[in-house]
Jmol script that loads the backbone (N, CA, C; Angstrom):
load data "model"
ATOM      1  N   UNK A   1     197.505 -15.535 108.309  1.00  0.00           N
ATOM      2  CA  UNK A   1     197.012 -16.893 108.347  1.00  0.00           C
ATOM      3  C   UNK A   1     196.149 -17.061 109.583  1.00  0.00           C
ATOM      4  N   UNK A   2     195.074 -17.489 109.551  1.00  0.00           N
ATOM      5  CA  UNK A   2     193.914 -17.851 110.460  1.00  0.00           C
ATOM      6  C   UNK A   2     194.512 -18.954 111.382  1.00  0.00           C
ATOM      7  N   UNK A   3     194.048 -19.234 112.553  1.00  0.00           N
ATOM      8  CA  UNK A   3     194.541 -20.387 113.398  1.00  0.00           C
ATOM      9  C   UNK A   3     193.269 -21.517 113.069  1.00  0.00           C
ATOM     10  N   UNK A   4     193.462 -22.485 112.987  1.00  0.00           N
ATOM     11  CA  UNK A   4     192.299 -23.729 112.965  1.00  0.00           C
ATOM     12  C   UNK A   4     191.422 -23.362 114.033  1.00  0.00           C
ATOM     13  N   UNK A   5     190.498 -23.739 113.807  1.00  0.00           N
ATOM     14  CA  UNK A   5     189.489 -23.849 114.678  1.00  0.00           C
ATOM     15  C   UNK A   5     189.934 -25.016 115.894  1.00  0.00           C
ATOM     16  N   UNK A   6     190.787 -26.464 115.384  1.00  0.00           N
ATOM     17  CA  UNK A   6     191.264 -27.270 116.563  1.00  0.00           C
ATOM     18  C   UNK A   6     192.482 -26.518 117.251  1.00  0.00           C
ATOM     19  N   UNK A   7     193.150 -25.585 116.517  1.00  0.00           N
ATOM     20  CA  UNK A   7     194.029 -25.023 117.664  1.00  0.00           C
ATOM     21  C   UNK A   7     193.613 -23.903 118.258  1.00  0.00           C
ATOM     22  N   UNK A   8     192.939 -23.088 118.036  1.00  0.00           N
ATOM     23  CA  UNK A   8     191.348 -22.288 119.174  1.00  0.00           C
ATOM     24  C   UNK A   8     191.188 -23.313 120.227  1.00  0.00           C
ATOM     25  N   UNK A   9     190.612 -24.117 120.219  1.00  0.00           N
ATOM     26  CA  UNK A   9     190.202 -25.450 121.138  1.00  0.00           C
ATOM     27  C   UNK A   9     191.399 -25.359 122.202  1.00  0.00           C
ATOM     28  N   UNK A  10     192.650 -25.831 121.332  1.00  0.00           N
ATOM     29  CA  UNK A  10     193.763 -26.207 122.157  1.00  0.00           C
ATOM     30  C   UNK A  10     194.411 -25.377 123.062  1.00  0.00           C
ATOM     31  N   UNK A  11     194.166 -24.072 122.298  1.00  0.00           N
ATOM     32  CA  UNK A  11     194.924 -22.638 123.068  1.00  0.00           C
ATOM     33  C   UNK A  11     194.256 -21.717 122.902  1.00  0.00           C
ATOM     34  N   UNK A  12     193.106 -21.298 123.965  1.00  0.00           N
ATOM     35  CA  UNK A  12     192.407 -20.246 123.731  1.00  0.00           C
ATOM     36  C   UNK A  12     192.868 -18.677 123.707  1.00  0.00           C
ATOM     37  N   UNK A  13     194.460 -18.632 124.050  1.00  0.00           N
ATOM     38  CA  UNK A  13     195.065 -17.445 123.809  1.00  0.00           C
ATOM     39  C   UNK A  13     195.699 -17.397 122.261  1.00  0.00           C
ATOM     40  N   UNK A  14     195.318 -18.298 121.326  1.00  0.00           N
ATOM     41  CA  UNK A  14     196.198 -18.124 119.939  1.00  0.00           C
ATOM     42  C   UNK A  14     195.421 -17.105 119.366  1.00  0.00           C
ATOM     43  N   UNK A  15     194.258 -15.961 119.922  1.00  0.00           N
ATOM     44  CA  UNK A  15     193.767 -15.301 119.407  1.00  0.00           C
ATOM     45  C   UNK A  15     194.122 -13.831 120.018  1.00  0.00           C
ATOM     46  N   UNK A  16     194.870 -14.110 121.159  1.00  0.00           N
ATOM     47  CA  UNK A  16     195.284 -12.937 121.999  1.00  0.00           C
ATOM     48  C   UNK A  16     196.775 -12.517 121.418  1.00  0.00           C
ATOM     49  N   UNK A  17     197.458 -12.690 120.680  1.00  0.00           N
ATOM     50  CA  UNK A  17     198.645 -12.745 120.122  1.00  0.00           C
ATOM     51  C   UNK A  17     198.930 -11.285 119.570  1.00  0.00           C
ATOM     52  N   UNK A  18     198.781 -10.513 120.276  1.00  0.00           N
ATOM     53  CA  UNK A  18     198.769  -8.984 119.910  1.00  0.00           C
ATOM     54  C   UNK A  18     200.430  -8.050 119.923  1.00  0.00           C
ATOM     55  N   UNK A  19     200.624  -7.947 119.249  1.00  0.00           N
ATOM     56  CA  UNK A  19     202.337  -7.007 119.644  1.00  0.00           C
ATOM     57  C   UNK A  19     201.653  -5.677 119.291  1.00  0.00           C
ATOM     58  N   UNK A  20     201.460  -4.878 120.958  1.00  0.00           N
ATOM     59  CA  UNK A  20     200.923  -3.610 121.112  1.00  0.00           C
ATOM     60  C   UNK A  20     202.561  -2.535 120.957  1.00  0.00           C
ATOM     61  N   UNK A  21     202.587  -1.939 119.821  1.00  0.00           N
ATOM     62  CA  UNK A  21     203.558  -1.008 120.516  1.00  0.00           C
ATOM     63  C   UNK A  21     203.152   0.470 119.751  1.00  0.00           C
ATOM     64  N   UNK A  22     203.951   1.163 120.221  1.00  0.00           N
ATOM     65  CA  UNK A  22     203.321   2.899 119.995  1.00  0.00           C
ATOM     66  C   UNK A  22     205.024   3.898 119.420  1.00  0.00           C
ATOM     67  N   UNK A  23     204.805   4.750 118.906  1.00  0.00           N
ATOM     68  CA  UNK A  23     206.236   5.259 118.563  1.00  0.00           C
ATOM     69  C   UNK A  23     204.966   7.276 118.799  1.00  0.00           C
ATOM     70  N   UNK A  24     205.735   7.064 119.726  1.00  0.00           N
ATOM     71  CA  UNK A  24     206.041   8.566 120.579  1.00  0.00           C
ATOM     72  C   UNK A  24     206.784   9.394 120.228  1.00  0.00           C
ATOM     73  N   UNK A  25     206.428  10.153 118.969  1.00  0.00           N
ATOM     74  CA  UNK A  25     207.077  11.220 118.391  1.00  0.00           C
ATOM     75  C   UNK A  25     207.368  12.576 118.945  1.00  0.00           C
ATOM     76  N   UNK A  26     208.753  13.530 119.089  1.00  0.00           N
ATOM     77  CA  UNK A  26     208.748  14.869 119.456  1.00  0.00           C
ATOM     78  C   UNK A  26     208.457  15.566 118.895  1.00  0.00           C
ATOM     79  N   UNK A  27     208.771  16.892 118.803  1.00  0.00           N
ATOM     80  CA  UNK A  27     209.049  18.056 117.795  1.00  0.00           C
ATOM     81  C   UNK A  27     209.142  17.135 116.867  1.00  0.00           C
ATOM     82  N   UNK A  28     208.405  17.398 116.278  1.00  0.00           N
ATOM     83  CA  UNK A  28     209.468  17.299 114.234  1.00  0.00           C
ATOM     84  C   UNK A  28     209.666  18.513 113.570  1.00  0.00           C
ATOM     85  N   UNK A  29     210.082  18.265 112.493  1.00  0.00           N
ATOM     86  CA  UNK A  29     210.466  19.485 111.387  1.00  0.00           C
ATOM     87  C   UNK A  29     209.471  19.124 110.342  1.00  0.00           C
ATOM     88  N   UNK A  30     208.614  20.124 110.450  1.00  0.00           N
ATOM     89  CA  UNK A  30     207.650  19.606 109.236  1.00  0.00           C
ATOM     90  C   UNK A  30     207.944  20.616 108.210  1.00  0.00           C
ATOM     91  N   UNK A  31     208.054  21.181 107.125  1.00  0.00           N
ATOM     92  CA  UNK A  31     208.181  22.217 105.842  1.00  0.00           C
ATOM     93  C   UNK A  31     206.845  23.204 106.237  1.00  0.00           C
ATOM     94  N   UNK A  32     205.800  22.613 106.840  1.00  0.00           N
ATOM     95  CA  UNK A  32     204.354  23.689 107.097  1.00  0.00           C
ATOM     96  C   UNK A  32     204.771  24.563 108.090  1.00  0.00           C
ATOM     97  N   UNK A  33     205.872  23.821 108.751  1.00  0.00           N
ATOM     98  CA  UNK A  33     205.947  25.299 110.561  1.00  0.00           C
ATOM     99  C   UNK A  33     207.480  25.846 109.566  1.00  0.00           C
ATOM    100  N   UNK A  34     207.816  25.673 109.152  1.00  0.00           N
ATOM    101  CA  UNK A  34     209.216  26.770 108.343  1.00  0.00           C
ATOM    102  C   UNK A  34     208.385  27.965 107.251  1.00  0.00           C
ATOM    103  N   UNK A  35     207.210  28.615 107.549  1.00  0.00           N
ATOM    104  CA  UNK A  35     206.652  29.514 106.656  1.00  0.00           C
ATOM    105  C   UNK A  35     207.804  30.227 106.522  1.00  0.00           C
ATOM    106  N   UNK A  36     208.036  31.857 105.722  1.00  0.00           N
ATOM    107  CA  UNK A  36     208.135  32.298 105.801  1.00  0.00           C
ATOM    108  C   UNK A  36     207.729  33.621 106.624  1.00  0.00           C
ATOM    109  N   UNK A  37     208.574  34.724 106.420  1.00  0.00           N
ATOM    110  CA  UNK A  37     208.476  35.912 107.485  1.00  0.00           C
ATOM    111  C   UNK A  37     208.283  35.679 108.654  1.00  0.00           C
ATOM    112  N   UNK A  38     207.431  36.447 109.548  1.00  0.00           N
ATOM    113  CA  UNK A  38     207.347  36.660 111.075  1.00  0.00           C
ATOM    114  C   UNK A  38     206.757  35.337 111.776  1.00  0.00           C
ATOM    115  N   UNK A  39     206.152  34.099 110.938  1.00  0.00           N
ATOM    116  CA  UNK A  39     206.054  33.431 111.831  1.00  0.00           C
ATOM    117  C   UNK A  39     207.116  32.325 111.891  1.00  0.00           C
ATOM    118  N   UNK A  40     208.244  32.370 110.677  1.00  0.00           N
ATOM    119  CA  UNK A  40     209.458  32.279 110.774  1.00  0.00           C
ATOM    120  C   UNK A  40     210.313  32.364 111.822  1.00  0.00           C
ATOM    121  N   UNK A  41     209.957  33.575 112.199  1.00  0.00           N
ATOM    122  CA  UNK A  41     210.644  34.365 113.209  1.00  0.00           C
ATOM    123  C   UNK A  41     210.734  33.808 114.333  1.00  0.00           C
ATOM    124  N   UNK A  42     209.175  33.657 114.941  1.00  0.00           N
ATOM    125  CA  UNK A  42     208.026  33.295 115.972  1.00  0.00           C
ATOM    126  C   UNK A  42     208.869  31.997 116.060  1.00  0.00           C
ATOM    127  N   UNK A  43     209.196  31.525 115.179  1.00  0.00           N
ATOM    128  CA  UNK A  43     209.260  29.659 115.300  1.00  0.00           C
ATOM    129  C   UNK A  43     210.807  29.514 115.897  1.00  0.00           C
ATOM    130  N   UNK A  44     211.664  30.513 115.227  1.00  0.00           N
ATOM    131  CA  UNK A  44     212.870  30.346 115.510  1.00  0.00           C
ATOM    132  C   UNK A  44     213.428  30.692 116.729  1.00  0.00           C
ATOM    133  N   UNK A  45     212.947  31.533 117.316  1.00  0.00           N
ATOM    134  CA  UNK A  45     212.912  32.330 118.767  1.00  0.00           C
ATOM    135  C   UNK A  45     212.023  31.621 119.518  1.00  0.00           C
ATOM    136  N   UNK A  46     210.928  30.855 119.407  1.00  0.00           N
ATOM    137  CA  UNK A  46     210.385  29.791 120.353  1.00  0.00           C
ATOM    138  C   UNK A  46     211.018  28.472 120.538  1.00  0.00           C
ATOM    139  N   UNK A  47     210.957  27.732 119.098  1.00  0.00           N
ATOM    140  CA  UNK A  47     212.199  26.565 119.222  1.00  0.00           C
ATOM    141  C   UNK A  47     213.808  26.359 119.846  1.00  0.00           C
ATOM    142  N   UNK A  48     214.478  27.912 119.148  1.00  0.00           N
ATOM    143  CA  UNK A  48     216.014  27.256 119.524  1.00  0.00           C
ATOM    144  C   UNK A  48     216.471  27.450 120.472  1.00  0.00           C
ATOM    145  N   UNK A  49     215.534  27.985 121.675  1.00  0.00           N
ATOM    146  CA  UNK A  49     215.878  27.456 123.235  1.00  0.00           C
ATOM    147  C   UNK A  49     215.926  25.894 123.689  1.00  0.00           C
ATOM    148  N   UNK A  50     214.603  25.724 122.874  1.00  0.00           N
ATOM    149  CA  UNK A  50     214.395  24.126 123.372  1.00  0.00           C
ATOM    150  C   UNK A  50     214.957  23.236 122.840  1.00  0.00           C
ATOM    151  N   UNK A  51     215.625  23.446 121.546  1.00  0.00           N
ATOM    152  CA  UNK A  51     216.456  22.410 121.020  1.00  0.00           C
ATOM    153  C   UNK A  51     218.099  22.545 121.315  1.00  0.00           C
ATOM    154  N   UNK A  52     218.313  23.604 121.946  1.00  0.00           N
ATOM    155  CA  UNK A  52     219.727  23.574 123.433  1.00  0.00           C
ATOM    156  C   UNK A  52     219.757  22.723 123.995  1.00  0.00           C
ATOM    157  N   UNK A  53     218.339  22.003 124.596  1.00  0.00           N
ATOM    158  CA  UNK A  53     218.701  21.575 125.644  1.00  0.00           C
ATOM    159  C   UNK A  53     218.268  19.912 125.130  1.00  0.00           C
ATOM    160  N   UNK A  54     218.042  19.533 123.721  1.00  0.00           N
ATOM    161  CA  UNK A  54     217.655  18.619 123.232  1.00  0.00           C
ATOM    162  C   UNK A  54     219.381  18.050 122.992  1.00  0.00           C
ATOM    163  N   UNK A  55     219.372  16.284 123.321  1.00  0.00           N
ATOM    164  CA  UNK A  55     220.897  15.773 123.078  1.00  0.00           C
ATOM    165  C   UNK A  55     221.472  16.444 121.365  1.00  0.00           C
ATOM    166  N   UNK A  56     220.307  15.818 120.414  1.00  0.00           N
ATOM    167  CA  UNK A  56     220.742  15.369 119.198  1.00  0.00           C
ATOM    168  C   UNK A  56     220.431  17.181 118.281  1.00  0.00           C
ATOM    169  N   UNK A  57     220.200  18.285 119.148  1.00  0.00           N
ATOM    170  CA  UNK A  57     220.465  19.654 118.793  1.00  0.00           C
ATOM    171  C   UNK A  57     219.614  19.975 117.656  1.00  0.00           C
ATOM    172  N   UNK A  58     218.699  19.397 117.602  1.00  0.00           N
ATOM    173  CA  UNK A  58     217.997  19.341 116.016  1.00  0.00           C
ATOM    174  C   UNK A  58     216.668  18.445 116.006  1.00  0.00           C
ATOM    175  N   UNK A  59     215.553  18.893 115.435  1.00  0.00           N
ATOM    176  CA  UNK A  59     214.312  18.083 115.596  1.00  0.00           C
ATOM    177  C   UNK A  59     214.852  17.021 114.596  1.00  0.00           C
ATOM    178  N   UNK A  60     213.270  15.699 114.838  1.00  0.00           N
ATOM    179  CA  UNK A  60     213.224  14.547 114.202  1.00  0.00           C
ATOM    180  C   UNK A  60     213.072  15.488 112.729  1.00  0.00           C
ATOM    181  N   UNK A  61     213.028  14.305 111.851  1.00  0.00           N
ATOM    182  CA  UNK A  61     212.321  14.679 110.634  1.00  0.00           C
ATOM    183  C   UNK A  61     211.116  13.335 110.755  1.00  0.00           C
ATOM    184  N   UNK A  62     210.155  14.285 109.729  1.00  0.00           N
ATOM    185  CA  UNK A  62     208.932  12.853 109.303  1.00  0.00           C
ATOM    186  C   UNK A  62     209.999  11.584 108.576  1.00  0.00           C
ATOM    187  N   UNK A  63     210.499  11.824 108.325  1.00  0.00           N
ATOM    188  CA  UNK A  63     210.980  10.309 107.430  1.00  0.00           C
ATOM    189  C   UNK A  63     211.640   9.515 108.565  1.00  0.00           C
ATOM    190  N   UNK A  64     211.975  10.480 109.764  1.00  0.00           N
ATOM    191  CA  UNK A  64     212.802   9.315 110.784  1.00  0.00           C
ATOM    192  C   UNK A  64     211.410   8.915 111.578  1.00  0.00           C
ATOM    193  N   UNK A  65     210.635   9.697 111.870  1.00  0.00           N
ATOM    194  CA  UNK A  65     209.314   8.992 112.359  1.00  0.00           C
ATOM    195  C   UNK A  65     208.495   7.901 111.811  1.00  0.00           C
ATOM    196  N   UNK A  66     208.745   7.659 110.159  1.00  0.00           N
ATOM    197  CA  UNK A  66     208.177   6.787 109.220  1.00  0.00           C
ATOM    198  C   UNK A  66     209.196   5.529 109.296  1.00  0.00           C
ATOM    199  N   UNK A  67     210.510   6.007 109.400  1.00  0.00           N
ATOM    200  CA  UNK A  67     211.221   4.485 109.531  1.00  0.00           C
ATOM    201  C   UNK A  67     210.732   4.212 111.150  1.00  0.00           C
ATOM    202  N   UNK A  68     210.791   4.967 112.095  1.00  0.00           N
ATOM    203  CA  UNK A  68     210.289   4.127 113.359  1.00  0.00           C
ATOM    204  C   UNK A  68     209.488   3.177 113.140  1.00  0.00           C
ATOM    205  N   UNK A  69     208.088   3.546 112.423  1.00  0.00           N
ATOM    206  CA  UNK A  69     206.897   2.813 112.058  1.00  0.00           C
ATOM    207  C   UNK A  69     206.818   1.763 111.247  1.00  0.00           C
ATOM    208  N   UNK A  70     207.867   2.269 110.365  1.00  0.00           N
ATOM    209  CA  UNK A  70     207.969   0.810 109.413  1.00  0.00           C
ATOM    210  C   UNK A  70     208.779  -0.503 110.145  1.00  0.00           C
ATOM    211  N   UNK A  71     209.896   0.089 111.205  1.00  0.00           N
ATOM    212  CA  UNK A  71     210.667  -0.672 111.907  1.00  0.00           C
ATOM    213  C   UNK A  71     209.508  -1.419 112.684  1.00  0.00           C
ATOM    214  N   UNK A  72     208.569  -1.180 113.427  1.00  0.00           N
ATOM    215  CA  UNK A  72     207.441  -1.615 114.437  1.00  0.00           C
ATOM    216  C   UNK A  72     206.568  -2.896 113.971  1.00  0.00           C
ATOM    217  N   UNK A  73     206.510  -2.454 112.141  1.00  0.00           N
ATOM    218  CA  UNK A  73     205.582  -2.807 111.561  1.00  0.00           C
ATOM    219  C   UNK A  73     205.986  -4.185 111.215  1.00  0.00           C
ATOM    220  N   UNK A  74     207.529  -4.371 111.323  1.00  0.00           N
ATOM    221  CA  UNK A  74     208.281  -5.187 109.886  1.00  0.00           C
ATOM    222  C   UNK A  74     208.183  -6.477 111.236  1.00  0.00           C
ATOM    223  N   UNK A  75     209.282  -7.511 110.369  1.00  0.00           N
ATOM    224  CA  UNK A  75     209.599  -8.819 111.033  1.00  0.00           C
ATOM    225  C   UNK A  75     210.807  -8.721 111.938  1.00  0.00           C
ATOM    226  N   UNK A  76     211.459  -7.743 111.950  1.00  0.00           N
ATOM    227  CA  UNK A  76     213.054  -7.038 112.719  1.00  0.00           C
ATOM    228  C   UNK A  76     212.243  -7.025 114.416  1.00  0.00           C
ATOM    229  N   UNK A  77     211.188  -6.492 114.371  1.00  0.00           N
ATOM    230  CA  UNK A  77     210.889  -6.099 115.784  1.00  0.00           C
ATOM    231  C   UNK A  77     209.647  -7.187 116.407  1.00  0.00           C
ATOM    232  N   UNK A  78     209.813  -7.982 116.053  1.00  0.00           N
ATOM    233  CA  UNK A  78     208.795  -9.468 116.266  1.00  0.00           C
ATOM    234  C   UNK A  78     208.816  -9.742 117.775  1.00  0.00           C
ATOM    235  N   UNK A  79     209.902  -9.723 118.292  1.00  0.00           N
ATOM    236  CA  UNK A  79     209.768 -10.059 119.929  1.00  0.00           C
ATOM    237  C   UNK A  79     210.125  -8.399 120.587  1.00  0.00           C
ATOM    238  N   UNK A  80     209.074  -7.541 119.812  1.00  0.00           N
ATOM    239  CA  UNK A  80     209.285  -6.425 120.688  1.00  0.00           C
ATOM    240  C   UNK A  80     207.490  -6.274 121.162  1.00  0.00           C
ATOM    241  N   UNK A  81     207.115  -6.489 122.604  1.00  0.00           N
ATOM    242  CA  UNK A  81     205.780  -5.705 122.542  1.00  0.00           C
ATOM    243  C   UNK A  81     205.820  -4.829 123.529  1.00  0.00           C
ATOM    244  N   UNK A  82     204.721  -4.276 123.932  1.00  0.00           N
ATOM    245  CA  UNK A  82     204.194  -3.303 124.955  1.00  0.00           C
ATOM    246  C   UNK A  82     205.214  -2.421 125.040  1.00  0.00           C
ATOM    247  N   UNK A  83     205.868  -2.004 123.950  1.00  0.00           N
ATOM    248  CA  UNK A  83     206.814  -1.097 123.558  1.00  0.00           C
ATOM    249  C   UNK A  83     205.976   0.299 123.361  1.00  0.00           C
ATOM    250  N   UNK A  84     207.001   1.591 123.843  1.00  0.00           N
ATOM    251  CA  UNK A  84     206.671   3.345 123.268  1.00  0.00           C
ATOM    252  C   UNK A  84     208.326   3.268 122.821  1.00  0.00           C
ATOM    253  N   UNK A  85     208.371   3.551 121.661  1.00  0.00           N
ATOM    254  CA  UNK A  85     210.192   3.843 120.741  1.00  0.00           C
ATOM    255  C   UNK A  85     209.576   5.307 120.466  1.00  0.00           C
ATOM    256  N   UNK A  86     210.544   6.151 121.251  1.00  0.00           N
ATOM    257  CA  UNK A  86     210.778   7.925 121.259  1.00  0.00           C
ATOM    258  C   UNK A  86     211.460   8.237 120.348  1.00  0.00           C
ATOM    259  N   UNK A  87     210.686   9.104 119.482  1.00  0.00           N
ATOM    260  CA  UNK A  87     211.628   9.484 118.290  1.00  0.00           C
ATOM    261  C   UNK A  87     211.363  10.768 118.127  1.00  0.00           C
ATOM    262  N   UNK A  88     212.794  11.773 119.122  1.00  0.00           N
ATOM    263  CA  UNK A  88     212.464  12.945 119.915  1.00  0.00           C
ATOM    264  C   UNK A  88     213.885  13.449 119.916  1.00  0.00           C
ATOM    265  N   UNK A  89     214.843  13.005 119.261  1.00  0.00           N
ATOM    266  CA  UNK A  89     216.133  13.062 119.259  1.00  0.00           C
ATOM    267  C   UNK A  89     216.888  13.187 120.669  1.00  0.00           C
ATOM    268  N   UNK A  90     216.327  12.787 122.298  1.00  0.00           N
ATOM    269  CA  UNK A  90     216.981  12.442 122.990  1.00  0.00           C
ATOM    270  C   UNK A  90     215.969  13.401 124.309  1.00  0.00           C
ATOM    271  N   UNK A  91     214.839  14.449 123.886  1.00  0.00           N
ATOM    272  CA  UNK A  91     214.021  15.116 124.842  1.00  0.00           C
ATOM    273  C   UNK A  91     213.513  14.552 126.074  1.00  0.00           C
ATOM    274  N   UNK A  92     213.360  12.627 126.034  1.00  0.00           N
ATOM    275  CA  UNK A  92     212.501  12.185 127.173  1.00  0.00           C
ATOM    276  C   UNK A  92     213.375  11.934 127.991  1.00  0.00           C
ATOM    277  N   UNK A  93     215.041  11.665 127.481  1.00  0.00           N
ATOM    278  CA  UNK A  93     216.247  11.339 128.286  1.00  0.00           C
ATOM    279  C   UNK A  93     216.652  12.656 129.158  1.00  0.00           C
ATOM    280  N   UNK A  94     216.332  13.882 128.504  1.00  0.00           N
ATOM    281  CA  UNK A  94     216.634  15.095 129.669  1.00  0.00           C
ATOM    282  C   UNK A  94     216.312  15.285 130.302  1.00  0.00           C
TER     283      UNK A  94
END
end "model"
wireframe off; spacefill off
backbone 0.3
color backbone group
């Protein structure tokens, strides 16, 4: 819904009304980095050091990165702005 042109007049910030926020994704688990064979390998021997030392022991998935976004998007998070929501299973807390 547009603001009137008399409430422009009245409040020249009813146009500044912005809820900036960002969702700061980690690692995920995407199905494209689980190839098979050696870069299988490559992935499993590079990752499961770093997910030791991750709280939640296990990457995001895309669908928990998509509810972040939909959460951001919806009417639930209305008095949230100048928000970053980490969805990293606990990496920025270590």
């Amino acid at each position: 819904m547009q603001p009137s042109g008399a409430a422009q007049r009245r409040d020249p910030g009813v146009q500044r009304r912005l809820r900036i926020r960002e969702v700061a994704r980690g690692q995920h688990d995407a199905d494209s980095a689980l190839d098979s064979g050696e870069r299988a390998l490559e992935f499993a021997d590079n990752v499961g050091p770093m997910l030791a030392r991750v709280p939640s022991r296990r990457m995001s998935t895309p669908e928990e990165v998509a509810a972040a976004v939909v959460f951001l998007s919806g009417d639930d998070s209305a008095n949230i702005h100048g928000s970053i929501l980490s969805v990293d299973g606990g990496w920025a807390a270590v």
